[in-house]
TIKERO-903689 format. One record per atom (N, C-alpha, C, CB): x, y, z; residue in three letters. Coordinates in steps of 0.05 Angstrom, whole numbers, padded with zeros to 5 digits, always signed. Glycine has a CB too. Example, Ala and Ser with C-alpha at 12.3 -4.5 7.8 and 13.67 -1.06 7.14 Angstrom:
+00264-00114+00156ALA/+00246-00090+00156ALA/+00264-00066+00156ALA/+00226-00089+00181ALA/+00257-00045+00142SER/+00273-00021+00143SER/+00258+00001+00157SER/+00282-00012+00114SER/
This chain:
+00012-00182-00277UNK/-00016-00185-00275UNK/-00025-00171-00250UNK/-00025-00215-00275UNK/-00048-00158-00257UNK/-00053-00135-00230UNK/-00069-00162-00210UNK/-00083-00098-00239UNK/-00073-00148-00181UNK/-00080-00164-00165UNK/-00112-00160-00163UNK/-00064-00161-00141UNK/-00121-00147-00185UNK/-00150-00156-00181UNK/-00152-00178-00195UNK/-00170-00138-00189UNK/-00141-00179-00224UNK/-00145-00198-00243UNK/-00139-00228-00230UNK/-00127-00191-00267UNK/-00119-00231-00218UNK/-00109-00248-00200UNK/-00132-00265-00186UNK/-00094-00233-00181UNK/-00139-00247-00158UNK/-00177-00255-00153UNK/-00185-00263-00160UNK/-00197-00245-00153UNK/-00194-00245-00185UNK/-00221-00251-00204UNK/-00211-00285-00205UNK/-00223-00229-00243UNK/-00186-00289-00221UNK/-00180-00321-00229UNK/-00184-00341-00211UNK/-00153-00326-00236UNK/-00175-00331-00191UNK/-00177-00346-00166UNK/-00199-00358-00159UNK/-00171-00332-00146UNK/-00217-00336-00161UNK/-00251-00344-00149UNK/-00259-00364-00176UNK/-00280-00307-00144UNK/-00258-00350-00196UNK/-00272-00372-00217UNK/-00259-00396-00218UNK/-00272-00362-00246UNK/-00230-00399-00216UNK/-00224-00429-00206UNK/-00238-00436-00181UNK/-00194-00434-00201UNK/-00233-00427-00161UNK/-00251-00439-00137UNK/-00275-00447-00137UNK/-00254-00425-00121UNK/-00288-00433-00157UNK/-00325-00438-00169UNK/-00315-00466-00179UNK/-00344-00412-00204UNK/-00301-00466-00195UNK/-00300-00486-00227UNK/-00291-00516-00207UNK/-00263-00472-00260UNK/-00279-00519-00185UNK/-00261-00540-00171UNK/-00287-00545-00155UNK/-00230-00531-00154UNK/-00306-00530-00148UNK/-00325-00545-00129UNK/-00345-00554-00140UNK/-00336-00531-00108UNK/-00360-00551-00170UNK/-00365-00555-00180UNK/-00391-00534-00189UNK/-00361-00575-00175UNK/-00386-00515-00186UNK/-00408-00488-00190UNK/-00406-00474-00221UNK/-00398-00461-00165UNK/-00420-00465-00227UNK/-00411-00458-00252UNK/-00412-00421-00234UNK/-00435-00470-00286UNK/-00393-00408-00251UNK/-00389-00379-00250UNK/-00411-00368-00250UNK/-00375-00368-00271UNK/-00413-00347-00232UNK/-00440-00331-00239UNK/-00427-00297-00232UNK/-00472-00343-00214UNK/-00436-00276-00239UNK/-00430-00254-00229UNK/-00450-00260-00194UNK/-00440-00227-00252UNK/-00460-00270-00195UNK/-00468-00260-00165UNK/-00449-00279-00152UNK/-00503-00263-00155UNK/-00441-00311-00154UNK/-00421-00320-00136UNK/-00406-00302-00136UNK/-00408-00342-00141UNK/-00388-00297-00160UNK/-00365-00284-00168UNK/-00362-00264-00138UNK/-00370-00267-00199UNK/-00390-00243-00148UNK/-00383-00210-00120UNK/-00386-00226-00094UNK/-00415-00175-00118UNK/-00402-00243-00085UNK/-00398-00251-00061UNK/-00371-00261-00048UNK/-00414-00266-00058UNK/-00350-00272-00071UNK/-00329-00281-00067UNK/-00300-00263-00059UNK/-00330-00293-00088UNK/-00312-00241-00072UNK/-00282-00221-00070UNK/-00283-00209-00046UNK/-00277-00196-00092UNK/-00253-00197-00046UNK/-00253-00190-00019UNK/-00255-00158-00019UNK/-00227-00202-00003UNK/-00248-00153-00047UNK/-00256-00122-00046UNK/-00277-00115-00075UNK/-00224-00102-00047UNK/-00294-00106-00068UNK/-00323-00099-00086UNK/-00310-00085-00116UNK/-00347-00071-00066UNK/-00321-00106-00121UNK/-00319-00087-00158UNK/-00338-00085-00174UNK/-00302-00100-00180UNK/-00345-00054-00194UNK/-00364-00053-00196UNK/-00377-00073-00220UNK/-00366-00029-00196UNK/-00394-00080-00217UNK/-00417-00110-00231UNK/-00411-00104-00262UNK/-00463-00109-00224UNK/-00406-00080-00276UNK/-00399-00082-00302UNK/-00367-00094-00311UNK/-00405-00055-00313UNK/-00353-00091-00282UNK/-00325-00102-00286UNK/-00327-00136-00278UNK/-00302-00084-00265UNK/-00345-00151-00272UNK/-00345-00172-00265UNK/-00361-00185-00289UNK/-00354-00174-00239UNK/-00380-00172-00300UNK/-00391-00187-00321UNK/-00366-00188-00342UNK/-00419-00171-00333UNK/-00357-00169-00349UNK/-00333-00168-00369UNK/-00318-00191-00368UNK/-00315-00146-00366UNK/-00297-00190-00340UNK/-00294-00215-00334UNK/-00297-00243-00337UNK/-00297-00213-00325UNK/-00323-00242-00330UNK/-00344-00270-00324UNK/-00344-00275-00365UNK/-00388-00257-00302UNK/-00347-00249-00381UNK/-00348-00261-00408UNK/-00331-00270-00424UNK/-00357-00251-00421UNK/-00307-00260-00415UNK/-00283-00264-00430UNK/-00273-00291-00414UNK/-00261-00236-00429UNK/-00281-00298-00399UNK/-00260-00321-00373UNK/-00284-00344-00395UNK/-00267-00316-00316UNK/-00310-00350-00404UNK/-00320-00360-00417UNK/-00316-00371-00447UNK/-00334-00351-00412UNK/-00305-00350-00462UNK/-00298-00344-00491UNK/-00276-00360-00488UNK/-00293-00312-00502UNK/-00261-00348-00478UNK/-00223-00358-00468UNK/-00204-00375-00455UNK/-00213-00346-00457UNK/-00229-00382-00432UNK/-00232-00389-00408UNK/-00200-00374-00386UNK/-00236-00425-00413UNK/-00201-00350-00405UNK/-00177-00326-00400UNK/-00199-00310-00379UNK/-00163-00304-00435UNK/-00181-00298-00360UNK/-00193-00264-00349UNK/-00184-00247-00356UNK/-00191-00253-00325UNK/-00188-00219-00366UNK/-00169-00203-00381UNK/-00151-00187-00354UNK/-00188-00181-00405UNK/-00138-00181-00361UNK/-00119-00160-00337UNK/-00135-00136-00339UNK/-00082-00150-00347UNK/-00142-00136-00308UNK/-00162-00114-00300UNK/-00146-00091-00282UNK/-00187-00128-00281UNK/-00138-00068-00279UNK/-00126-00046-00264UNK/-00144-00029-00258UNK/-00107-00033-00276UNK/-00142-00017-00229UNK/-00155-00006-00216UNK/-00151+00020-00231UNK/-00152-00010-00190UNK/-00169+00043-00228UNK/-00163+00069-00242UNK/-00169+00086-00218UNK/-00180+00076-00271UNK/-00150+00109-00214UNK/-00161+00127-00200UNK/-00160+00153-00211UNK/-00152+00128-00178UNK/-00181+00164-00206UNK/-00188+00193-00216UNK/-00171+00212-00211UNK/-00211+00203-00206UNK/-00154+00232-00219UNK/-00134+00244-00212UNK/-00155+00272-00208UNK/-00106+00242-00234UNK/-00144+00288-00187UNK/-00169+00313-00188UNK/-00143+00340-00202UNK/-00188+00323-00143UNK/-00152+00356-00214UNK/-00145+00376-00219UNK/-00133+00392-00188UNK/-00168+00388-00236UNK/-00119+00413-00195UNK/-00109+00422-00168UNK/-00140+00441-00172UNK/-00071+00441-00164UNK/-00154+00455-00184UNK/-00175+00459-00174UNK/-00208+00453-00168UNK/-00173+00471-00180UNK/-00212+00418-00174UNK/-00219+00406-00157UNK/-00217+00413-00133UNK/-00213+00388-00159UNK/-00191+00397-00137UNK/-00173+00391-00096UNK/-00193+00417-00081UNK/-00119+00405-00092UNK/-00182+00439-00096UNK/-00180+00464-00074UNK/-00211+00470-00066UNK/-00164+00497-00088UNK/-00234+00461-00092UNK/-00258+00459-00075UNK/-00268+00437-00050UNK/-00276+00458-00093UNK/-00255+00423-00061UNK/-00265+00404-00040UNK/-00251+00412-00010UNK/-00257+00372-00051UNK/-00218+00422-00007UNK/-00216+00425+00009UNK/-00236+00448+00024UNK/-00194+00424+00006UNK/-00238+00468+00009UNK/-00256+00500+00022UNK/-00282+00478+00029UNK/-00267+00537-00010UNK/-00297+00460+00014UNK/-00318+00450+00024UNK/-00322+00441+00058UNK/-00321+00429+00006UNK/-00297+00424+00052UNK/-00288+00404+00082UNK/-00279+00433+00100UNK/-00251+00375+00078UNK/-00265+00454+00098UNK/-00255+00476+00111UNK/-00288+00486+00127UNK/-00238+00500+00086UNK/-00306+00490+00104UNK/-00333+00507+00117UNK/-00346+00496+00130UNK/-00352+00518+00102UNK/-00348+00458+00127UNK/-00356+00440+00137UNK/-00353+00438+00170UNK/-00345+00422+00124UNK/-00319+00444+00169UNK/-00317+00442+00210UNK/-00312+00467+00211UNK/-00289+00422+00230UNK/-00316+00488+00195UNK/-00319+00511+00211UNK/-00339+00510+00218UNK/-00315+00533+00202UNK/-00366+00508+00209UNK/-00386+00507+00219UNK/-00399+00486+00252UNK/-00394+00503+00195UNK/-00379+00465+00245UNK/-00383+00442+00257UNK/-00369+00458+00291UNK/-00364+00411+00238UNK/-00352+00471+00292UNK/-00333+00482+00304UNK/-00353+00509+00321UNK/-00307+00488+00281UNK/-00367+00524+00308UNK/-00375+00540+00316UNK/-00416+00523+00333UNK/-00370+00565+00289UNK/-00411+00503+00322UNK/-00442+00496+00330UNK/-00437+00483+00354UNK/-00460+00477+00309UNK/-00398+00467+00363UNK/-00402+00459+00382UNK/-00384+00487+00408UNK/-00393+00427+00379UNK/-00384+00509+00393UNK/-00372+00524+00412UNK/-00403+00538+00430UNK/-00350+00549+00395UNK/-00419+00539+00412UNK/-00453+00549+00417UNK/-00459+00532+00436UNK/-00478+00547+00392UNK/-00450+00503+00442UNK/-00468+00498+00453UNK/-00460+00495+00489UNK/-00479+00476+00438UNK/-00427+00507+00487UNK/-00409+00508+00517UNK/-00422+00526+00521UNK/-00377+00513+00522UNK/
């Protein structure tokens, strides 16, 4: 079980033991790392239906190697520039 899903359970037991009912807004105030509000409603509906959370995994975007290489030339022209504005001003 990933360690968001984990959380997620965690907090909605913690709601459910103090006597709160679940809300997506307790819910985001509760975590310790932000997830986005369509992944917490999901959550929040299935933990209701089931009284299950489904196993949630983080996804990361893999960039193409030519992505990468713009972004790097971006960040490259970025402090070149940054580089020459603080050589202007010795």
């Amino acid at each position: 079980m990933s360690t968001i899903t984990q959380e997620l359970e965690s907090v909605i037991a913690a709601l459910t033991t103090e006597g709160k009912e679940p809300s997506v807004a307790l819910i985001k105030a509760r975590l310790s790392n932000p997830l986005p509000i369509p992944v917490i409603i999901k959550a929040l509906q299935a933990w209701k239906k089931n009284a299950k959370v489904p196993t949630i995994e983080k996804q990361t975007k893999t960039l193409t190697a030519d992505e990468r290489i713009a972004q790097l030339e971006q960040q490259v022209t970025a402090l070149s520039e940054r580089l020459a504005r603080l050589e202007a001003q010795q």
